[in-house]
N, C-alpha and C positions, 0 to 999 in steps of 0.2 A: 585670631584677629591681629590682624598689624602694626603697630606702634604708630603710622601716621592714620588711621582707621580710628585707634583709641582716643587721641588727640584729639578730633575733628570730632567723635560723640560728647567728648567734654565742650570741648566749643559751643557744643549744640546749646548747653545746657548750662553752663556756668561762665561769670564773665572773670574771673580770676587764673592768674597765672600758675599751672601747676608741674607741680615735679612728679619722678615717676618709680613706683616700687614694684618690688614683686617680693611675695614669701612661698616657700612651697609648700606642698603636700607631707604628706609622708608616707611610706608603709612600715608594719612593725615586722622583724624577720621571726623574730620570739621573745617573749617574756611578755605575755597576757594581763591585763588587770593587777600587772607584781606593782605597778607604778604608786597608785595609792596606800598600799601595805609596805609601803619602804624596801620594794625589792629591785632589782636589777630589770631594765629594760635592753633593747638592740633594733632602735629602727636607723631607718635613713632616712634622709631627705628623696624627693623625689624632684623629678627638672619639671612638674607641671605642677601649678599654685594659683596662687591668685596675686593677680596683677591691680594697683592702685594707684590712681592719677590726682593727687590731694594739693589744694590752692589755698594759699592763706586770703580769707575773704578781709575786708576792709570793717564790717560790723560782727558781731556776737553770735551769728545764727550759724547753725551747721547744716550745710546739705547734704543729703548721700543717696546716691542713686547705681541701682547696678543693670548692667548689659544682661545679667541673664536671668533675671526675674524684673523686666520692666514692665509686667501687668501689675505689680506693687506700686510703680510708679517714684515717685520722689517724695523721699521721706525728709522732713522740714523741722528741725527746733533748733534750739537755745541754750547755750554754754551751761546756762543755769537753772535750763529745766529740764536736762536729760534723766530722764527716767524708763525704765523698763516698760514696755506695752506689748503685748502679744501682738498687735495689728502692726506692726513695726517689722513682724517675721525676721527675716536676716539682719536686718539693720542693728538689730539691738546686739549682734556683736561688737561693731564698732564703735556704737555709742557706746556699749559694756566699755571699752577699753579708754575711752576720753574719759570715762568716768570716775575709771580708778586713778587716768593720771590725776585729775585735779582732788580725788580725794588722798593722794600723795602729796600734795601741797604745789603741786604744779599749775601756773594760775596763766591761762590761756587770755592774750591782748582781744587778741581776733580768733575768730569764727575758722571753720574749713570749710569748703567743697568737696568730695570726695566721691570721685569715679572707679565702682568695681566692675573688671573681667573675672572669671576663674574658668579653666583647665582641667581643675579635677572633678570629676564625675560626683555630683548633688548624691547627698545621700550614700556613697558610697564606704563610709567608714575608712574614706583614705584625708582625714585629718582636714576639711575644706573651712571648718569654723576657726581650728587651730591658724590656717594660713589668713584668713581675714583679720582675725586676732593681731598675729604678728606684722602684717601688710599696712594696717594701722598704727601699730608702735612702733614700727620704725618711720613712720611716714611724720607720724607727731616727735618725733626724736630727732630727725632731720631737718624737717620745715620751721620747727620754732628753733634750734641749734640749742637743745635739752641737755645732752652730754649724758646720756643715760646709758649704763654699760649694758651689754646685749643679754646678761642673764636678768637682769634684771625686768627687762622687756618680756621677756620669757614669764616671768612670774606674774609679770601686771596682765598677759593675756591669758593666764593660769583664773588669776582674782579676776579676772572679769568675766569667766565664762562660771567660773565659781559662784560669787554673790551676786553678778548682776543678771546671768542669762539664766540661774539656775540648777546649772548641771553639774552634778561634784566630782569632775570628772579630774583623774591625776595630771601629772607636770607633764608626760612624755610627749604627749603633740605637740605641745608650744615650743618645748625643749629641742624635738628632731625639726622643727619648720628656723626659729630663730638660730640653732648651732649646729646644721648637718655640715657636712666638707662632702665636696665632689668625690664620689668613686670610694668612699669609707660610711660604714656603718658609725654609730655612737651608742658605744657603751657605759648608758647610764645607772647608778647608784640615785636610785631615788629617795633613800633616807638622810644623803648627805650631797646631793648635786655634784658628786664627782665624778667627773667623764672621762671620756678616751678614747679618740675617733681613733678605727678598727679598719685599716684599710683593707677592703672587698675585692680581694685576689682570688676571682671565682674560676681561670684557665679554663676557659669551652663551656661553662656552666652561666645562665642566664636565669634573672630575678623577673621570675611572668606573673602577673597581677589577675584574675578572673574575675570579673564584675558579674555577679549572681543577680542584679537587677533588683533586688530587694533591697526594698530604700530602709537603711540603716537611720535608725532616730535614738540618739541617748538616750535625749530630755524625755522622748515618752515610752522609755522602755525599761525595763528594769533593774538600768543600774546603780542607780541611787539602793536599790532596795540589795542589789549586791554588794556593796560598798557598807550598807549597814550592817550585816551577817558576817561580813569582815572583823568588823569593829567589835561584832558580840562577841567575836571565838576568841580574839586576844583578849578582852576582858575577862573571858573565862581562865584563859593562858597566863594573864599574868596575876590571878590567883596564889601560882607559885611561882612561875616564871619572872626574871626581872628585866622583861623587855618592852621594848618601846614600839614595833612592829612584827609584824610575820613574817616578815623579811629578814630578819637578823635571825631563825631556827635552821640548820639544817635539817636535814630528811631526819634524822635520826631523835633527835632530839622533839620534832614534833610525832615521831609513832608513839616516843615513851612517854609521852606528855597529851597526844591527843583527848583522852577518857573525858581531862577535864572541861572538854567542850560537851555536852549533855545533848544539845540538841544535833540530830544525825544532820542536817544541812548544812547548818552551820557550818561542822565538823568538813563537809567535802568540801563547803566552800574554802577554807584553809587549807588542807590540804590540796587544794590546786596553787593557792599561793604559795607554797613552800615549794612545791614540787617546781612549780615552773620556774622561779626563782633559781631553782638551783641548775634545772635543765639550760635554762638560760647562760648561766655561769658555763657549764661545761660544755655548750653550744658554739659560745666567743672562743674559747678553748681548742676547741677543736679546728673551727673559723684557721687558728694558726697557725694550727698544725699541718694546715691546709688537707684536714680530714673530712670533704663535705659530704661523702657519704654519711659518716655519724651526725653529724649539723642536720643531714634531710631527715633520718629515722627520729631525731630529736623533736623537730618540726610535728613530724606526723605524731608523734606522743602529747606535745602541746594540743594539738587538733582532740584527740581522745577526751586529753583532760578538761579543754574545755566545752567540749559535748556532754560528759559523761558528769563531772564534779562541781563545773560552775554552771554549766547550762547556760552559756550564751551563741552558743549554734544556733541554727533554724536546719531544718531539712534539706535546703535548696543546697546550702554551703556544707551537708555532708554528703551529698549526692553529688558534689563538683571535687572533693577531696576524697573520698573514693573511689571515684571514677580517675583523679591526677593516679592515685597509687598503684592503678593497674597500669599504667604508661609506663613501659621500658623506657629507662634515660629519666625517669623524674625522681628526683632524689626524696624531693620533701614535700609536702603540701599542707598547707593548715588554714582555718580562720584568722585572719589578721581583723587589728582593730576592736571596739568597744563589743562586737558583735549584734545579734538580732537583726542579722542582714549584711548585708554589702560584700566585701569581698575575700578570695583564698589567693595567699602568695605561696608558689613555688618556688624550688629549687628543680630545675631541669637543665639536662646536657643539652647546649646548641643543637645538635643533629635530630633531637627528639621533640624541637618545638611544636614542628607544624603536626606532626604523631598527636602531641597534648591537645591542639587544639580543635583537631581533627574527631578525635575521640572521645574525650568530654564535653566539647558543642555539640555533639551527635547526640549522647548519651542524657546532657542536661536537659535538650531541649525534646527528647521524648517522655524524659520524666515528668516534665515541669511543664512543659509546653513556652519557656522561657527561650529568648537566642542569651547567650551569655558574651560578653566582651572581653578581649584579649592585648591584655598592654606588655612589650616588655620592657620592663625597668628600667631609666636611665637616671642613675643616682647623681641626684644636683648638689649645691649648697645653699649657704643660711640667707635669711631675707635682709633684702640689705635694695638698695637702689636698683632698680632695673636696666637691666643691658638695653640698646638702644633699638635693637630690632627682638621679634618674638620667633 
C-alpha cells in the first residue's frame, strides 16, 4: 500500500494532522525461548513491519483503526480509561503501550488517532505485535517530543505486551523491531541488554522465511506454561547453584547439576535453554568466521531441540524443516519464533533457492494439503519515522 494510499485512508477517518512511522518485523536466526532464561538471542530486523500514521487530536480520546482487520472497525476511548478488553483484539496492543507510558509518569495533553498498515504476515510468528508495539512508541516519542531513548521504548513494548496484553513473552521482539541495523544480525545478552549488531556477510548464501500457514498464537498457546517449567528447574538449580538464570550455565555445568531438577520435563525444558544458549554463542562465532556451513547444522540442532525438549514445533513446521534438509545447497533450517505455528527460516546457497522451494512446496502441500509461502530475507532496520514512499 502506498504512502499517498495510506494518507488518504487516514483522511477518510480522522480529522487530525498525522506523521508517519514504520517499525519492522523480525526473524530469529537462533537462540529459541533463551530470551526469557537470561540467555543469548540472534535475530534481525526484517524490511516488512508495520507502518503507523498517528495525529495529535485536539481532545482526550484515542482512536485506532487498522487497514487489515477493518471488520473490527474503529476502536474508541480515553486517555483515562484504557483498559484491556478482549473485544478490542489487536488494538489492545497499542493501547498496552499508551498505557505503560502514562503509568511511567508520562502525562498525555491530547488524545491520538492512529492509523495501522502491517506487511508482516498475521499470525506468522515473525514478531507483527512486537512491530505494533514499537510502531506506537516511537510514534508517542515523536509526536509529543518525549526524548525517550530507544531501549527504553523497547522495554515499554516489552511491559506492555507483559502486563497489559497478557503474554509473558521475552525482550527479543521488541529488542530486534526497535534496534535492528540493516544487513547485521543483533547479538543479544538478555540477562544484561548487551548487544552487538553482527554484520550478515552471508557471500551467495540467502535468509528464506517458509510461512507453514499455521497461525502462530502465544497468548493462547502454551508458552506461559513454558516459561513456568523454566522458572521451576532453576529453582530446583539454585538449590545449590548461585545463579540468577539458565542462561549463565554452560553445557557442562548443567549435566552435573541437572539430577536436581526431579521432574523429567522440566529437566528438558532446561536443557534446551542451555543447550541453545550456547549453540547460539557458537553459531555468532562461526557467523565470523564466515563458517556458515556450521551456523546451518547449528540451526538444524536448534530445530531438534525444540521439537524434541521444548516441544514447541507442530508437525507442519517439521515436515517443511525436513523436507529444507534434504535440499542440496540448504545449509540450515529450523522453527523460528515463539512456536506452535508460523514459520521455518533457512540458511540456503542462492543457486538452490528455486530447488528449496520447488521441493518443499511439492512436499508440504502433499503432506498437509497446505500451499506454503516463500519470502526471501531482506534485513532492514530499527523503527524510527518512515521513509516517504513504501
Amino acid at each position: 500500500m502506498s504512502t499517498p494510499h495510506l494518507m488518504e485512508e487516514f483522511k477518510k477517518r480522522f480529522t487530525s494532522t498525522p506523521q508517519f512511522f514504520f517499525a519492522p518485523g523480525r526473524v530469529n536466526l537462533i537462540g529459541e525461548h533463551t530470551d526469557y532464561n537470561g540467555g543469548h538471542v540472534f535475530p534481525c530486523a526484517l524490511s516488512f513491519g508495520t507502518y503507523c500514521l498517528c495525529g495529535k487530536r485536539t481532545d482526550k480520546k484515542v482512536n485506532l483503526f487498522s487497514l487489515n482487520l477493518p471488520h473490527i472497525g474503529m476502536v474508541e476511548t480515553e486517555l483515562s480509561t484504557i483498559a484491556y478488553d478482549k473485544k478490542q483484539d489487536w488494538a489492545n496492543y497499542p493501547l498496552g503501550v499508551i498505557d505503560v507510558f502514562q503509568k511511567h509518569g508520562y502525562k498525555f495533553e491530547n488524545g491520538v488517532d492512529l492509523l495501522f498498515w502491517g506487511n508482516v504476515p498475521n499470525g506468522a510468528g515473525l514478531s507483527s505485535s512486537a512491530s505494533i508495539e514499537l510502531a506506537t512508541a516511537v510514534a508517542l516519542n515523536t509526536v509529543f517530543n518525549l526524548g525517550i531513548d530507544p531501549i527504553t521504548l523497547v522495554k515499554f513494548g516489552q511491559e506492555a505486551e507483559n502486563k497489559f496484553v497478557g503474554m509473558n513473552c521475552g525482550i527479543m521482539d521488541q529488542f530486534a523491531s526497535g534496534m535492528g541495523k540493516e544487513n547485521h544480525a543483533v547479538l543479544l545478552d538478555c540477562n544484561t541488554l548487551k548487544y552487538e549488531h553482527v554484520p550478515l556477510n552471508l557471500n551467495g548464501v540467502s535468509i528464506v522465511i517458509i510461512n507453514s500457514h499455521v497461525k502462530h498464537s502465544l497468548v493462547t498457546s502454551a508458552y506461559n506454561e513454558r516459561r513456568k517449567q523454566c522458572e521451576n528447574a532453576l529453582k530446583a538449580l539454585q538449590t545449590k547453584l548461585p545463579i540468577k538464570a539458565l542462561g549463565e550455565l554452560t553445557i557442562e555445568e548443567f549435566e552435573k547439576n541437572k539430577d536436581l531438577i526431579k521432574d523429567p520435563v522440566e529437566q528438558k525444558r532446561a536443557k534446551h535453554a542451555v543447550y541453545e544458549n550456547q549453540r547460539t554463542l557458537l553459531a555468532t562465532r562461526k557467523l565470523r568466521e564466515g563458517d556458515l556451513d556450521t551456523f546451518g547444522k547449528l540451526m538444524n540442532e536448534s530445530h531438534v531441540s525444540l521439537r524434541d525438549d521444548y516441544e514447541t514445533s507442530c508437525p507442519e513446521l517439521d515436515i517443511i524443516s525436513e523436507a529444507a534438509w534434504g535440499v542440496k545447497g540448504v545449509l540450515g533450517a529450523r522453527i523460528t519464533g515463539g512456536g506452535f505455528g508460523g514459520c521455518a527460516v533457512c540458511l540456503v546457497k542462492d543457486e538452490a533457492i528455486d530447488n528449496l522451494k520447488q521441493t518443499v512446496g511439492k512436499i508440504y502441500k502433499e503432506k498437509t494439503g497446505i500451499t506454503a509461502d516463500f519470502y526471501i530475507a531482506s534485513v532492514g532496520g530499527a523503527a524510527g519515522v518512515a521513509k516517504e514512499s513504501l
